[in-house]
N, C-alpha and C positions, 0 to 999 in steps of 0.2 A: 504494500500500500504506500511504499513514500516514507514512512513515518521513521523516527531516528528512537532507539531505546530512549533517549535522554528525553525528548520531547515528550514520551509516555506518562510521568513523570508529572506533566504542567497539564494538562488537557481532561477535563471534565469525563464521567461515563457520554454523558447527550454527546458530548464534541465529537468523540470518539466512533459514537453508532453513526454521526454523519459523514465523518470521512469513509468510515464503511460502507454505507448504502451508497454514498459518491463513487468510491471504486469499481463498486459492483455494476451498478449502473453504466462506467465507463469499460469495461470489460462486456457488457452485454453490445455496447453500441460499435465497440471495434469486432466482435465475432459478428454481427449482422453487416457491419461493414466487409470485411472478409469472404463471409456467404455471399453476398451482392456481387463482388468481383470475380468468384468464380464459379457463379449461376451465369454469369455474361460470358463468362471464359466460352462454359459449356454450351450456351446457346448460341454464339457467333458460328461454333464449330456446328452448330445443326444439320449445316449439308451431311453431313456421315450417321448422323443420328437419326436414327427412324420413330423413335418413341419420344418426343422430349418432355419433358416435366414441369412441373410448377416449380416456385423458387421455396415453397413451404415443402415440396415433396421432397426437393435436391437434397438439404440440408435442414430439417425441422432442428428452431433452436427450443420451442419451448412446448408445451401441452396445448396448445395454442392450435400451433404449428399442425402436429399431432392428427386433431380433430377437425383442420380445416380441411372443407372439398372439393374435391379432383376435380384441377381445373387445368385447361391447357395450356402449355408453355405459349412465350412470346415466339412467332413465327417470321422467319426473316425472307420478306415477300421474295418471289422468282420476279425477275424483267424481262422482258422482252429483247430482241436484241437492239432495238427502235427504243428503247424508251432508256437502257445501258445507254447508247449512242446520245441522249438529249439531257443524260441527267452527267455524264462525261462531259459535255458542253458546259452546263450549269456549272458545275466546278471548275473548267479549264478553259477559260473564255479566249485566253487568246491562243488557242491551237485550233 
């Protein structure tokens, strides 16, 4: 958590439970951060994936997670080779 034995020491029970629940808190927001990155990993890669997933199924972090329902992943539309060609444009105006 941060905390130095000495500072144990100066700091209240209350003080204490909040630097705790603060930790925890920031430990749950860096694993759902984590999970977010490599639900995107997986899904960018979806051309080879035939089944893909929700981001609650990838990696459930909590009871939450668990019991929510089967839904489909984010699907990365196909183009056409017309529409590849106009959105190449959009991006690369002077070629």
């Amino acid at each position: 958590m941060g905390i130095q034995l000495s500072e144990l020491e100066n700091i209240t029970p209350y003080q204490f439970n909040l630097l705790r629940e603060g930790y925890a808190l920031d430990q749950e927001s860096q694993w759902r951060r984590a999970r977010h990155q490599a639900y995107w990993t997986y899904v960018m890669a979806g051309k080879t994936v035939e089944n893909p997933i929700s981001i609650e199924e990838f990696l459930p972090l909590t009871a939450e997670d668990l019991k929510a329902p089967k839904t489909k992943a984010f699907q990365i539309p196909e183009y056409t080779p017309e529409q590849e060609e106009e959105i190449f444009k959009l991006f690369n105006p002077d070629k």
